[in-house]
Each structure stands twice: as C-alpha cells, then as structure tokens.
C-alpha positions in Angstrom: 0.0 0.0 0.0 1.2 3.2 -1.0 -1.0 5.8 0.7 0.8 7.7 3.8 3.9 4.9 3.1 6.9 5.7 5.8 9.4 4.3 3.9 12.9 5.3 4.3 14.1 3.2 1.9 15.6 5.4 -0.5 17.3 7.9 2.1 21.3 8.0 1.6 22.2 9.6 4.2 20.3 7.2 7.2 23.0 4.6 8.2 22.0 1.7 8.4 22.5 -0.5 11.8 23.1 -3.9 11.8 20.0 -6.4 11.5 18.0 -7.1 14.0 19.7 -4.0 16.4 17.1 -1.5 15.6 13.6 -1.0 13.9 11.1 1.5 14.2 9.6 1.3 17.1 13.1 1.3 19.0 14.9 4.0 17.2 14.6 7.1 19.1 17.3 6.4 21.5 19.8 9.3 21.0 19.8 12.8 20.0 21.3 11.6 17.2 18.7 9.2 16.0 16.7 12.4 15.6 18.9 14.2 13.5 18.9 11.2 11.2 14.8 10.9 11.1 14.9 14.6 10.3 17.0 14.4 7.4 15.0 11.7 6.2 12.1 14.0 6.8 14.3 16.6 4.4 14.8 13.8 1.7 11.4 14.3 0.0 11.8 17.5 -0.7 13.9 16.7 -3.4 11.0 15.5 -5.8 9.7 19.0 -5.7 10.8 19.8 -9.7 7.3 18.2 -10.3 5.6 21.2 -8.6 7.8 23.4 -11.4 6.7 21.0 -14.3 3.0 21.1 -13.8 2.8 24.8 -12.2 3.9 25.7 -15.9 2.5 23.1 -18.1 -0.7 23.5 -16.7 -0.4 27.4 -17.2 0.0 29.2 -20.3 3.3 30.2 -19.7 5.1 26.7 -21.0 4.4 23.4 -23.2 5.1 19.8 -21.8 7.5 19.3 -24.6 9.5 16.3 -24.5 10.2 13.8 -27.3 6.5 12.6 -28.1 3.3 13.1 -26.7 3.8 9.7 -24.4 6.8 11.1 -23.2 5.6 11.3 -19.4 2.1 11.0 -20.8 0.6 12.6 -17.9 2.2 15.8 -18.1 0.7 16.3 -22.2 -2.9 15.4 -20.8 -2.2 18.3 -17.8 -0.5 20.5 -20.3 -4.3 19.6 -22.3 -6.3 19.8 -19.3 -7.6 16.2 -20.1 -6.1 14.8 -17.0 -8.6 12.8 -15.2 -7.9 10.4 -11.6 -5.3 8.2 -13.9 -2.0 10.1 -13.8 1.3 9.2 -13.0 2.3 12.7 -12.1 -0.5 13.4 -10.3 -0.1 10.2 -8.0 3.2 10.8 -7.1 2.5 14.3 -6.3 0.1 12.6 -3.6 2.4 9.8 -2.5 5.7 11.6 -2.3 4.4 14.4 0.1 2.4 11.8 2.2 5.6 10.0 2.4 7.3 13.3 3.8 4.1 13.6 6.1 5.1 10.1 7.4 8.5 10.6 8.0 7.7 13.8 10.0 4.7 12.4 11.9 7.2 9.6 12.8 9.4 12.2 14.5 6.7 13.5 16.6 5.0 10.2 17.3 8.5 9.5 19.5 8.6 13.5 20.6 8.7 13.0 24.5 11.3 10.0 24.3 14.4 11.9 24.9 15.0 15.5 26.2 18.5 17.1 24.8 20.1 20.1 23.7 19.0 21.4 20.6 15.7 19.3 20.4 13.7 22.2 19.8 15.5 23.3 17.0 14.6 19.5 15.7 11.3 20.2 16.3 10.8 23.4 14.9 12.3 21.7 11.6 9.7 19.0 11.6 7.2 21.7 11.7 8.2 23.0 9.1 8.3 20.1 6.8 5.3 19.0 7.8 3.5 22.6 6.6 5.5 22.6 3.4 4.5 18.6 2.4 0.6 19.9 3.1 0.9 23.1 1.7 1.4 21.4 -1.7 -1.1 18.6 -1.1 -3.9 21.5 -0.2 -3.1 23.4 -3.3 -2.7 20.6 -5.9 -5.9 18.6 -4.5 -8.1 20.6 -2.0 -9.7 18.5 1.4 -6.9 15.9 1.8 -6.5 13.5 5.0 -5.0 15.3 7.6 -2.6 13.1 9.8 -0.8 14.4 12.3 1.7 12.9 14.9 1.4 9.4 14.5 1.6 6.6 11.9 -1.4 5.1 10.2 -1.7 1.5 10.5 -3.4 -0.7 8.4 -6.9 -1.2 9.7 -7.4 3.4 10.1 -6.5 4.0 6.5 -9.8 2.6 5.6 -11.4 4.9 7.9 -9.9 8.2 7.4 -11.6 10.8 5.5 -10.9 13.8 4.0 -10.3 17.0 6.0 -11.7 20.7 4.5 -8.8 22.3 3.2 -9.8 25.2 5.9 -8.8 22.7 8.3 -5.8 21.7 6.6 -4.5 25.3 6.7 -5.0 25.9 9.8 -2.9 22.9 10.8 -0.2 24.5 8.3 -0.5 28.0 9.9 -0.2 26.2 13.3 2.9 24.2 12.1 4.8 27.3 11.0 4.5 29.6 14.0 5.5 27.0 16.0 9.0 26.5 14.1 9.0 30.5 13.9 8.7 30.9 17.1 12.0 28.4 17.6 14.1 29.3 15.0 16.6 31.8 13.9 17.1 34.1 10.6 20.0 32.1 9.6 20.8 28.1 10.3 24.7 27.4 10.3 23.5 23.6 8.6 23.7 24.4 4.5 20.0 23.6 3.6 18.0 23.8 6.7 15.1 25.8 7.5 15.1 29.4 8.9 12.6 31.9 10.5 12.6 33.7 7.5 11.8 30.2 5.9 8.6 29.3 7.8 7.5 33.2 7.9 7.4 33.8 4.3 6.0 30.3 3.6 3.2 31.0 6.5 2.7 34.9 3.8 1.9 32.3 0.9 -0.5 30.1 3.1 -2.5 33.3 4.2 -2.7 35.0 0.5 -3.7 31.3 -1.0 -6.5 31.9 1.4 -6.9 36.0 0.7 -6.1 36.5 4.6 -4.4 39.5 2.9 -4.3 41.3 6.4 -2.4 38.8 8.1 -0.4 38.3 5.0 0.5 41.6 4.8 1.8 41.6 8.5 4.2 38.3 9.0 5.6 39.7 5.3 6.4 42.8 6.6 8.2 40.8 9.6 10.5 39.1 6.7 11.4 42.5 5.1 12.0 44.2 8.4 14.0 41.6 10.6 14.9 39.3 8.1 18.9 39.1 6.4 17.7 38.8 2.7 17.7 41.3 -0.3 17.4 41.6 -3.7 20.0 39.9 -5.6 21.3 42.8 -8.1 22.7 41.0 -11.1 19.0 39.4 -12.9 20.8 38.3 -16.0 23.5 36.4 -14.0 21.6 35.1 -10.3 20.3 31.5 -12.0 23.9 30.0 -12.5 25.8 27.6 -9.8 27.9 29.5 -8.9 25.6 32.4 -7.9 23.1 30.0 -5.4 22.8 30.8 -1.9 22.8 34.8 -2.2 21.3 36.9 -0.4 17.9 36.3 -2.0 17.3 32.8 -1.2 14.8 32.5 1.4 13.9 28.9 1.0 15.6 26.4 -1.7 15.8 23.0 -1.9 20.0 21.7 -1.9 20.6 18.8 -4.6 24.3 17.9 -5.3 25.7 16.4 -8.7 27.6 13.7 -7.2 25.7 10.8 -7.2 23.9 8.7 -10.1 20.6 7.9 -10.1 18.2 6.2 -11.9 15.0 6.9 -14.4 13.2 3.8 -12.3 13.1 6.0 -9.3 13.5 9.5 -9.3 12.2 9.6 -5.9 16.1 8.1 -5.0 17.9 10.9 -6.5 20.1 13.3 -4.7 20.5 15.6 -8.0 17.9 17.9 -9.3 15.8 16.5 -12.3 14.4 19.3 -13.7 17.8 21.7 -15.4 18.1 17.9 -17.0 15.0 17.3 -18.8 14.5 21.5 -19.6 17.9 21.1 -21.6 17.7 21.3 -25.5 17.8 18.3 -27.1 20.4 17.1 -29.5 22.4 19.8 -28.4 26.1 20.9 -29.5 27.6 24.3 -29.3 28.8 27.1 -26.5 27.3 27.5 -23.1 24.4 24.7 -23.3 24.4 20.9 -22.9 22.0 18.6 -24.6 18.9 17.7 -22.4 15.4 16.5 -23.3 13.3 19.4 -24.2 10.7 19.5 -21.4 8.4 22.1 -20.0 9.1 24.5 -23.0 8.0 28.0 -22.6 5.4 29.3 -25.0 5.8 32.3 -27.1 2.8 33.9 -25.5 5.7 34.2 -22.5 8.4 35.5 -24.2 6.7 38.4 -26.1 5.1 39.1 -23.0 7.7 40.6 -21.8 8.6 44.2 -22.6 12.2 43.4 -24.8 14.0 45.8 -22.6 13.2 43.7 -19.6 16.7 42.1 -18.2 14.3 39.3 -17.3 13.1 38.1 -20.7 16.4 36.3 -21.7 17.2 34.9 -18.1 14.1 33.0 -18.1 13.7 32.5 -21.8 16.2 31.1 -24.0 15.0 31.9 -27.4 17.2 29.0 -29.3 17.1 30.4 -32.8 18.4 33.9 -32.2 20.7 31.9 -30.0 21.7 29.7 -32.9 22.0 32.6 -35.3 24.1 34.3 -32.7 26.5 31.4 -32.1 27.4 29.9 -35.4 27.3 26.3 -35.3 24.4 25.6 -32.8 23.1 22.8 -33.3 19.8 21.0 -31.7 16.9 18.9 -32.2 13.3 19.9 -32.3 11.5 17.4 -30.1 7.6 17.2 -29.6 5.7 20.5 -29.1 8.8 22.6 -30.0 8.3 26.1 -29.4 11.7 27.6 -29.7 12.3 28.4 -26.7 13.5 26.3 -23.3 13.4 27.4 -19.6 17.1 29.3 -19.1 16.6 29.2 -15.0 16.7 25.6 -15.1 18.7 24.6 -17.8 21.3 22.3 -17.9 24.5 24.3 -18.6 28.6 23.2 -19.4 30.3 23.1 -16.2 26.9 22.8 -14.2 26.3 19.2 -14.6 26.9 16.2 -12.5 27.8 12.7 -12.2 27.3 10.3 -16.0 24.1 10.3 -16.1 23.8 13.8 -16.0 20.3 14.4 -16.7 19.3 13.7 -13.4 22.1 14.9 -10.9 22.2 18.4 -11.6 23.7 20.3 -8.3 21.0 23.3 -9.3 19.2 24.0 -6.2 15.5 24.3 -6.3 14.8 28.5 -4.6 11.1 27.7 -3.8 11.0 31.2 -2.4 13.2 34.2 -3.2 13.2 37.9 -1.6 11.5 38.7 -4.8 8.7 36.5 -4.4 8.1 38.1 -0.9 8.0 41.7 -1.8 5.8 41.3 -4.2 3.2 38.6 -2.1 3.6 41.6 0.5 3.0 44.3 -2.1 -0.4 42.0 -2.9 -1.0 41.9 0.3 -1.2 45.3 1.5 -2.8 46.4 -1.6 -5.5 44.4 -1.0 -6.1 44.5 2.6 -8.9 45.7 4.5 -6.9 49.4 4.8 -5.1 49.3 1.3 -1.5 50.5 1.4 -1.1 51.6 -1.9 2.2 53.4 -1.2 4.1 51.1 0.4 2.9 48.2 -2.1 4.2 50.2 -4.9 7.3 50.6 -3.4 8.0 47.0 -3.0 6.7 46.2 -6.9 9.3 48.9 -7.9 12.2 47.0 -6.0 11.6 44.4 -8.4 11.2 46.4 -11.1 14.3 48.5 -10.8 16.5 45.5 -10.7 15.1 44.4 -14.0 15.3 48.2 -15.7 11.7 48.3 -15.6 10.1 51.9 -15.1 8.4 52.7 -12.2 4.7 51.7 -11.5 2.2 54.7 -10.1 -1.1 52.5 -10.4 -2.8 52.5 -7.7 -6.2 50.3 -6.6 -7.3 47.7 -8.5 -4.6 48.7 -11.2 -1.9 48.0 -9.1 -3.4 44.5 -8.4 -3.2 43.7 -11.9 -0.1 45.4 -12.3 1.3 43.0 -9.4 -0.3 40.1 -10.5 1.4 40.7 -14.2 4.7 41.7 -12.5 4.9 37.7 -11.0 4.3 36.3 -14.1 7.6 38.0 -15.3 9.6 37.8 -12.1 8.5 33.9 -11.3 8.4 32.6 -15.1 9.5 29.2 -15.1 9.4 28.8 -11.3 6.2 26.5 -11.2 4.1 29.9 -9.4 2.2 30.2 -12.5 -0.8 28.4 -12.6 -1.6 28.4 -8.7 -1.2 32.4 -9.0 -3.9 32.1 -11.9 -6.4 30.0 -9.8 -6.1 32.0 -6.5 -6.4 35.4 -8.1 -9.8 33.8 -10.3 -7.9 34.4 -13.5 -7.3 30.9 -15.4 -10.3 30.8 -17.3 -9.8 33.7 -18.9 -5.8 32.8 -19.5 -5.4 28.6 -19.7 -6.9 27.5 -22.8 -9.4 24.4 -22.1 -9.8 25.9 -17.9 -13.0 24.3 -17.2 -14.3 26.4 -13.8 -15.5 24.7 -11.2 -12.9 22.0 -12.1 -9.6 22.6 -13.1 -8.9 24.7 -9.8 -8.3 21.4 -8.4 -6.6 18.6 -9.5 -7.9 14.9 -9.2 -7.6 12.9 -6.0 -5.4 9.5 -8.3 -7.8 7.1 -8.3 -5.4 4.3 -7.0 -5.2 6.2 -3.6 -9.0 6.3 -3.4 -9.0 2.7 -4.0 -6.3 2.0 -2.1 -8.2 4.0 0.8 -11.2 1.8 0.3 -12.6 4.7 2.7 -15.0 6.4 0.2 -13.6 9.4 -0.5 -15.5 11.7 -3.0 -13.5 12.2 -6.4 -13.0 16.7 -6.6 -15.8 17.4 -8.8 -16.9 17.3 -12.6 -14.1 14.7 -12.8 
C-alpha cells in the first residue's frame, strides 16, 4: 500500500544498523537518531521539480515538450487539461508528500522519548516540513486527509476521511508559528530551515486563502527583521555559482555527485528538472544537450517588454541563440516552441555525475526575496486598509532590478499590475498556474480551464482505491 507509506528506503544519508539492532519502534534512542529521522524528513523534498513541471505546463506560460506526446504521458494530458484520476504525475504528487508527512509524523510520534540540547531546533524543523508537504497537497488537491503525529496502521486508513482544506490550513499556519517561534534568521547547517523560511511560507498560506491582512503583517516581519535582499545581477543570479545569495529565502539543496536512476526519481540526490529542460540534440557554446521538457510558449516570451533584463534569463530563445552562435546545433523534439526554460537549464560546467540528466547540483529556490515583496505588495494592496504606497514601493524593488520603469497605479490597477509583475519575475518557477487560480484568472488565460474543475486537480484514483474509505473524487471529474 502506498498511501501515507513511511518508507525510508531510499534515504542515503540514514545509516544503516546492523539487523536485527534497531527497527522502528526502538529507534529514538539518542539525539542523534533524531537528526537522522529529520534528514529523512528533508529527503522528499527533493522530488519537488514536479511542482515546477505542472505549475507551468498547466499554465500558459510553457508546453510539456518532450520527445512525443507519451513522453511522461501525464504531463501532455495536464498540459491539455484532459487529465482525469489516472496520472502518473499526479499520483506521485500525492504519494511523495504523504511520504514526507510520514516521515515527520514519525518524529513527533517519538517527541517526548528523549529531552537534549537542541531538540527544539529539531522540532521546529519537523514543523516546518510538515506545513510545506501539506501546503502542496492543499493546493494541488483541496480537502486531503489530515494526519498528524502518529503513523497510520493498516486497519485506520480505511477509515480516514478527508479533512476541509480550511482545516488543513490551519494545521499549516499552526505548524509554522511553531517552528518561527523556535528558529533563527539564519541556520549554520547548509540547507536547513530558517525563520525567514517558515515566515514567508506562512505569507503564501495566508494570501492562498486572501487572509491579505495577516499576510501583509508576518511579510512585513521578513522584510524588516529578516537578512535577505534583492539579488542585483538578474541576468547572472540562475547559474551555480551564484546560489545561496542573499535572495534565497527557502531552496531546496541537490548535489551532482551521485547517479541515479530513471526507475526512481524519488532516490535521486540531483535535481531532475535543469536535466529534462535542456535542448535536445544539443552541440555548441554555453548549453548541454537535455530533453526538451516544460518548454516556454511564445505567449511568454513576447510578453515581456524586450527591454526587460528578465526576458532572456528566463527564456532562451534558441534560434536567435543559434544565429548568434554559429554552429548551434539542436533537435526539435515534440511540441517545439523555440524556446526552453534558461533558470533551469542544464549548462557546461553545471552538470553532475554520468548520467547527468538527473544529478544536476542546481538547487531548487522555492522562495526568493522577490517573491516576498511582491506577495507583500499583494497583500497590502489588498487588505482591509489598502496601502497603496508602500505596495508600490516593493513592486518597484523588483522592477528596478530588471530596468523596468516605475509603477504609479494605484487600486485595483496595481493589483493587476502586481499580478502581471509575478508572471515575469517567477516565469519558469512553477508559481504560474496556482497564481492564476487563487487570483480567479485561469479561465480567462489557460486555454481548455473548465471552472468549477480545473482549480483542483484529481484525487489518483489508486489512492481512493487504495483508501477503500469512500472518498469523494473533486468534482466534474
């Protein structure tokens, strides 16, 4: 049975004891053994590129690409919004973050074994991972099961229903004050979770539910107490060697050392996504050859104003590239559009162990500085008490860096003018479609949106079945 699996069978770094010392109900013995469970807790977070694939694809901002239209089937019938409670994506989606559920619930399941130094930081941590796994559940699928602090056995999984997605919030809010309240602006462990972390995730929770007030407030904590600012190079602050600025509020570490395998991208330790955006049949400068998924749409690129500094960081538009550089040479692939992603792009010198398309040492920023100024700017512009002043002034932070004039809208201007700006700033960062659906504009801008459908994605039929619990399939599919 899949559904809520533990499983920690594909975590690296969890040494294994000898058989028969240990097993799970004896584990928590040392401070330690908590460390470990919490970087198993960590581990799933590395399958998050499909939250970028199908944030885009299901937008209008990119393609599903690949090399036909069964390559990863499931992402061509998103990309078509003809996906239905059969989807491969979609399931593991579902699986992967309940797996990270487990994992955490695990830790505080065994909370009160052991009292040691630095425990709470541990805890605060779990938190954390705990909001994040059902922060994407809530926003891919709506009322989910809501499990916390234990394991499931066998006999309550057919038993459990699911929980309102109000209720599912509030158990994320609750999660990340609690590791707010515990944790500092900066961790001195490359890749763990900060303050600033859990406070600007807990902004996103609120404006997912237009709690634009209380938004606006724990936002303005980030941009007051927190360490981060606006990277200033645009055209330069997606290459390795440029990660972990000062703009990087939350990413995701991957490291291009170790192999993995197309059976189980759930085992990797590299980042699959800069991989499969690459261009296919590649040769030339710069580049390396990839396999052509997620490719942006041309609606994208001339969206942008062709002074805009962010126009050729996040789009590579290959033909002027190729007329540019002499020699160029690529493939087409399915659904070519002529342009790939150039955030996550697989680049010379940026690659990683043989079988390079999936062990990419990219990291994954799920949330930038950028991304908080303007979900603040949103925020306080629409609030109970607008602050149209001060909301402008954040969207032109973002805009300056990019050479864009200044903004004076104010009202319901500026909240287009906003909502426009993100599609810029976060093209080809998976933000794309959920921005479309919370601010009611994807019927208007997703060709084949269905309302009072597509806003939600399918519970994967398997997991229902699995369940044997009755759940309801989201409706009209």
């Amino acid at each position: 049975m899949t559904l809520f699996a533990a499983a920690f069978s594909c975590d690296d770094y969890i040494d294994i004891e000898p058989e028969g010392e240990l097993d799970a109900e004896n584990f928590f013995r040392t401070p330690r053994d908590y460390d470990r469970a919490l970087t198993g807790a960590y581990d799933l977070l590395q399958t998050s590129y499909l939250s970028i694939w199908i944030g885009e694809i299901a937008s209008d901002n990119s393609r599903a690409g690949g090399e036909s239209p069964s390559d990863t089937e499931g992402l061509h019938q998103i990309d078509a919004m003809s996906h239905g409670g059969i989807n491969a994506e979609l399931r593991n989606i579902f699986r992967w973050n309940y797996s990270g559920i487990a994992r955490v619930n695990y830790i505080f399941e065994n909370e009160d074994n052991l009292e040691f130094e630095g425990k709470d930081q541990i805890m605060a941590q779990a938190h954390f991972l705990r909001a994040y796994y059902y922060s994407e559940l809530v926003k891919f699928f709506g009322d989910v099961p809501l499990i916390v602090d234990k394991r499931l056995g066998n006999d309550e999984v057919s038993s459990i229903q699911r929980t309102p997605a109000s209720q599912v919030y509030a158990q994320i809010e609750a999660d990340l004050l609690a590791a707010a309240e515990v944790l500092d602006w900066t961790n001195p462990v490359k890749g763990r979770i900060t303050k600033g972390a859990a406070l600007s995730l807990l902004g996103r929770v609120y404006l997912y539910q237009d709690k634009f007030d209380e938004a606006a407030t724990v936002l303005q904590q980030v941009i007051d107490e927190g360490p981060y600012s606006l990277f200033p190079d645009v055209t330069t602050m997606w290459l390795l060697e440029n990660e972990e600025n000062q703009e990087t509020v939350f990413d995701i570490e991957y490291v291009g050392v170790e192999g993995g395998s197309y059976g189980c991208f759930v085992c990797l330790e590299g980042f699959a996504a800069p991989g499969f955006h690459g261009i296919r049949q590649y040769s030339g400068p710069i580049y390396a050859s990839g396999n052509s998924y997620n490719v942006p749409t041309a609606d994208l690129y001339n969206s942008f104003d062709p002074a805009d500094l962010r126009r050729d960081a996040s789009v590579l538009d290959i033909v002027a590239f190729a007329e540019a550089n002499p020699g160029v040479e690529y493939g087409t692939g399915d659904q070519h559009t002529g342009y790939f992603n150039n955030k996550y792009i697989k680049r010379q010198g940026e690659t990683g162990a043989p079988d390079d398309d999936l062990t990419s040492p990219l990291n994954h920023r799920v949330i930038r500085y950028a991304d908080v100024l303007l979900m603040a700017a949103e925020a306080l512009n629409r609030k109970a008490s607008p602050d149209d002043a001060t909301a402008r002034e954040y969207l032109n932070l973002v805009r300056d860096r990019a050479d864009m004039p200044e903004i004076t809208a104010s009202g319901a201007d500026l909240t287009n003018a906003i909502w426009q700006e993100r599609r810029w700033e976060f093209a080809g960062e998976g933000l794309r479609f959920f921005d479309l659906v919370r601010t009611g504009q994807a019927a208007n801008e997703i060709e084949g949106f269905v309302a009072g459908k597509h806003e939600l994605f399918p519970i994967p039929q398997a997991e229902i079945d699995l369940a044997g619990a009755g759940w309801e399939q989201n409706s009209n599919y």
